[in-house]
N, C-alpha and C positions, 0 to 999 in steps of 0.2 A: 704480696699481690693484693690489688684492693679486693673488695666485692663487688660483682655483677650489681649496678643498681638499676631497677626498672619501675618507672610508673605505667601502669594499665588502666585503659579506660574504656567503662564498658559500654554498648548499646544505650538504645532508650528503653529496651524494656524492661532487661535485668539488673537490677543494681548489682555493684562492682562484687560484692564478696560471692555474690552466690555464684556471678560468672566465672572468676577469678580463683577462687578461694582453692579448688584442689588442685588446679596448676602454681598457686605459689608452694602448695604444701609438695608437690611434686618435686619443683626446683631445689629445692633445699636450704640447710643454711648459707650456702656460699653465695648464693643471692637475694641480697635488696632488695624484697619486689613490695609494692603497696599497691593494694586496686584502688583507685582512686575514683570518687561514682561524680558524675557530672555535677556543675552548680546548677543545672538548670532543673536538679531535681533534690535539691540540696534541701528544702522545704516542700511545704503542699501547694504552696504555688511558686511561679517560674521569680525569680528576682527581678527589683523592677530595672527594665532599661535593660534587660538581661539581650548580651550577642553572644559571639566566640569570644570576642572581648574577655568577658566575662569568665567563660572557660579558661583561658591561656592565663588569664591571675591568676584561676584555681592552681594549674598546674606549678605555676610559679610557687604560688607558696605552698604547695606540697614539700619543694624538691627546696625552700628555703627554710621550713622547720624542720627537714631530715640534715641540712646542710651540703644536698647535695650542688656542687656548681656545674657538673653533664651528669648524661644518666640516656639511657637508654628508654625508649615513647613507643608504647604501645595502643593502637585504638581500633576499635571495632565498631563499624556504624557509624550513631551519631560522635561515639568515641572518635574515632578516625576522621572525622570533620575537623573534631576541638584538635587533636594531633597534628593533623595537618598545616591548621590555623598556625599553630604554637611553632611548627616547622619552618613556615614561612616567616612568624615573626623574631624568632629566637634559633638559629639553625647553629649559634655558636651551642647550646647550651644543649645541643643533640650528639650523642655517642650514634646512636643507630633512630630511625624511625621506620617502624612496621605497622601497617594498614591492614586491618584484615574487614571486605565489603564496606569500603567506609561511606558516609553518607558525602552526597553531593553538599557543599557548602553554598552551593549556589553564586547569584550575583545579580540576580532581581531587586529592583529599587535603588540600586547602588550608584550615586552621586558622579557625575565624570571624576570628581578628584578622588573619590574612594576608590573608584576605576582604576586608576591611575595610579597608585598608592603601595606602600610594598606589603597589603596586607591581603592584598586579589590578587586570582589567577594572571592579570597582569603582568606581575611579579616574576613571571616562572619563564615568558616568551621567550627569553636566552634561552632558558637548558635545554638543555637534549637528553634522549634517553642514554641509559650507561649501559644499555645491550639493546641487539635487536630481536625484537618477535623473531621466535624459531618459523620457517614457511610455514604456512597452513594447507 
């Protein structure tokens, strides 16, 4: 059987090992996990021309120097933005994807063709949810 493999991505405020760090040692060896901290804080300042864009390579070439080709996407916050992004643009290359409070990605300034695009909320107008809210 393989190993569980997961990348995790953390907030904007805590970089990834400190968020991360006792839940991978938690998990064990039977799982993969790498926290993986955002590019957008990869230096002292933001990269130029930096979007989600920019995140969703990050992730990419995480999971292509480990060798993985799915894997299971974890994100928190601004992590669960970049998650989400990567979700939409890459949903072959997802085992599972979990959000925990992730940030709004927004869609402010956004061009009608980027609108339009399969990289916005656009993108999503087909699905339905795969359960219903319990009543309230």
């Amino acid at each position: 059987m393989e190993p569980i493999r997961v990348i995790l991505l953390p907030g904007s405020v805590l970089p990834a090992q400190p968020a991360y760090g006792a839940l991978i040692e938690a998990l064990g060896p039977d799982v993969h996990a790498v926290a993986k901290d955002l590019e957008l804080y990869a230096g002292d300042d933001p990269p130029p021309g930096w979007s989600l864009d920019t995140e969703i390579d990050g992730v990419l070439r995480e999971a292509r120097e480990r060798g993985w080709e799915t894997f299971h996407l974890v994100g928190y916050s601004g992590g669960g933005a970049a998650a989400l992004a990567f979700a939409a643009k890459h949903p072959g290359r997802l085992i599972s994807l979990t959000l925990l409070e992730a940030a709004w990605a927004g869609n402010w300034d956004w061009s009608p063709a980027h609108g339009n695009s399969g990289s916005s909320t656009g993108s999503w107008k087909h699905c339905r949810p795969s359960s219903s809210c319990p009543p309230s």
